[in-house]
N, C-alpha and C positions, 0 to 999 in steps of 0.2 A: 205034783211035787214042786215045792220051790225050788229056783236056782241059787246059787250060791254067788255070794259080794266079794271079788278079791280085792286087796289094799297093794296097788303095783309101784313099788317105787320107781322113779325117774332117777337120772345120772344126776350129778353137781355140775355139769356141764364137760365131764370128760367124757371119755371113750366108752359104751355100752357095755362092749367086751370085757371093760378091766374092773369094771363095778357093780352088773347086772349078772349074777348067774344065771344059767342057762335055760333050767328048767323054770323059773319069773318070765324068760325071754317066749319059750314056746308057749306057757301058758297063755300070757299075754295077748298073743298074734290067734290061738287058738278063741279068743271072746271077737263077739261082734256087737256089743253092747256098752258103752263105755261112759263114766262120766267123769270131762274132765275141767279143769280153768278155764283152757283154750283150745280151739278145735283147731287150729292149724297145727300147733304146738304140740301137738297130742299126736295128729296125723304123721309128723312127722317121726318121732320118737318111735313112733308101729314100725312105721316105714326101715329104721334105723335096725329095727329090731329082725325084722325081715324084712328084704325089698321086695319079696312076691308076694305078700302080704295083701287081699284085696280089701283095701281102704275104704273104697266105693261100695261097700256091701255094708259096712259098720253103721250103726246109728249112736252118736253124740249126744250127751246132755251137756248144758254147760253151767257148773257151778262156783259162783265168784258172789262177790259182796252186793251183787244185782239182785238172786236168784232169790224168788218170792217164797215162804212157809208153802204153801200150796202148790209151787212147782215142785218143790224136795220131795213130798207125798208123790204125786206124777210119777217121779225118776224113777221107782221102786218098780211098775208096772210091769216092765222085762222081768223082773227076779218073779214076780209072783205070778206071770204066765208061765215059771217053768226055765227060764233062760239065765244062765250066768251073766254076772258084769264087774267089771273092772271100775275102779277110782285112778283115775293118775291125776298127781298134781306137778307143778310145773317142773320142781327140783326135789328132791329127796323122797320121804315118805308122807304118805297120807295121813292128813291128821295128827301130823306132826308138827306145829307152827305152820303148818300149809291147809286149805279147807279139805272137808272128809269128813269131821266127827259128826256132823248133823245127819248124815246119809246115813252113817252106821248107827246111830242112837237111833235113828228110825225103823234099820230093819232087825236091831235087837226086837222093837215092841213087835215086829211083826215075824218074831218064828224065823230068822232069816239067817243062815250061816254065814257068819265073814269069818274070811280067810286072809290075815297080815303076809304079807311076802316078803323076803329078803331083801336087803336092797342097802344104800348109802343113808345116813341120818346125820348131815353135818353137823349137828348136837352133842352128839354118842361120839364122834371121830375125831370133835376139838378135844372133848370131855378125855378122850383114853390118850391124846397124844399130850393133856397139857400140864401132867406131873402132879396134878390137884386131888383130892378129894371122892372118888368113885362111888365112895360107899354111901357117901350121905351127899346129895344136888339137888339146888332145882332151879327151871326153867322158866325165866320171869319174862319171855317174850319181848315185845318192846316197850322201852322204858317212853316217859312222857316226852313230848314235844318241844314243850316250853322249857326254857335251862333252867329258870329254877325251882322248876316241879322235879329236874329231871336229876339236878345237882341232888335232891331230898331223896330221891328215889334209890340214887346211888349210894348214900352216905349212910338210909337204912336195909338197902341190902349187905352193906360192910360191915355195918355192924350186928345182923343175924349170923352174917357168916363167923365175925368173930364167937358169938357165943356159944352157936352149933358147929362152929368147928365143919361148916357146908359151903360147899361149890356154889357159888352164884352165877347164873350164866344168861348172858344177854342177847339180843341182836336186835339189827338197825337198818334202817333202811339204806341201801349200799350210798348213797348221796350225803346222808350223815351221819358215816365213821369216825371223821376225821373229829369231829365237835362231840361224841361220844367220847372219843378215845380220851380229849383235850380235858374232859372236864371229869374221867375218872383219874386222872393227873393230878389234878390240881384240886379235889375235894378229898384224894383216901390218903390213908396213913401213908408213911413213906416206905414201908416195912412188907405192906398190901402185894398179896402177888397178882399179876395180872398176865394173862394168856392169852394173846392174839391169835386166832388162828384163819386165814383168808385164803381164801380161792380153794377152799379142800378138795383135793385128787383131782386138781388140775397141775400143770406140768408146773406153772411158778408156785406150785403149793407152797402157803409162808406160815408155820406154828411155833412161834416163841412164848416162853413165860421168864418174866422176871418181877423183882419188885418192881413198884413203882417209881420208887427213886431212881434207878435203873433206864427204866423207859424214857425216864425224862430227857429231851431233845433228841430221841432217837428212834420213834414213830416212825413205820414205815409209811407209805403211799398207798393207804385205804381206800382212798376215794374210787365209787362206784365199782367196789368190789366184794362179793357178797361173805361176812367177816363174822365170828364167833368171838366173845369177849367174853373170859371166866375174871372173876376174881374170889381170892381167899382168903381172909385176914390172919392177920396171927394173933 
């Protein structure tokens, strides 16, 4: 019999206790097969999870923007001896803007049960606190590089959302918020709602929405702070 692939979500970086239920936590400590971004970063999280936790018994795969077609295949190994395993990514949930889907699209082909677990989706937690849209979003990951691929980028998610009347919801690498923030300022309508929401379920958790005319010169202190950006048109 094959084992089963759980999807474990990680904290936002708060307290495990105020955002992991319990039974994600014992299952979690219960696998000794895991595959995650970072093996320190992983170990510790176990560790977090339980500290008698034996660590040194576990075996690690590690999956990042390195990890060859050929290793992914490999990783399954444990599931198809018979053994469960876990996914953990660095913050939130697996395969959620975080890596995972390739593991699971692999052991769909192969007969393989996964199992999503409970967990924090700072996505889902800007999305329900930002007064927007629920019913109809979507999740455009990160926008371009360049400002004026990125200005285009903006200017045609505002205007999908004006005519579906749908959530647009970005992120950025925590370095550049501040020039994300600057330039949905100063390319959307003025009317455009926009919802910041940074550091979620940690202690300075900061989630406003206002228009954009609004926001103007009043940008909080983003930088290298990991930050959720909706906007809505009207």
């Amino acid at each position: 019999m094959k084992g089963k692939l759980y999807l474990i979500p990680n904290t936002l970086g708060s307290n495990t206790a105020h955002v992991i239920p319990s039974e994600v936590a014992l299952k979690a400590i219960s696998l000794r097969h895991f595959i995650v971004e970072d093996i320190r970063t992983a170990r510790r999280y176990l560790k977090l999870l339980n500290a008698e936790m034996d660590i040194d018994s576990s075996q690690f795969y590690v999956l990042n923007k390195h990890t060859s077609p050929r290793e992914l295949s490999d990783f399954l190994t444990p599931l198809k001896n018979g053994n469960d395993m876990g996914i953990i990514s660095e913050a939130g949930c697996p395969g959620v803007a975080d890596p995972g889907a390739e593991i699971v699209q692999l052991a769909h082909k192969e007969g393989i049960k996964v199992i999503p677990m409970t967990g924090p989706s700072s996505i889902l937690l800007a999305l329900m606190a930002s007064g927007m849209n629920g019913q109809s979003f979507a999740f455009n990951g990160y926008l371009p590089i360049k400002r004026d691929e990125r200005i285009k980028a903006i200017k045609h998610f505002e205007n999908r959302s004006r005519i579906e009347n749908q959530s647009q919801i970005f992120i950025e690498a925590p370095y550049r918020n501040m020039a994300l923030a600057e330039d949905i300022l100063n390319c959307t309508h003025p009317n455009t709602q926009l919802c910041i929401a940074c550091n979620i379920t940690l202690p300075d958790e900061y989630i406003v929405t206002n228009s954009v005319c609004a926001w103007k010169g009043k940008l909080p202190d983003l930088h290298k702070k990991p930050s959720i950006f909706i906007i809505l048109a009207e």
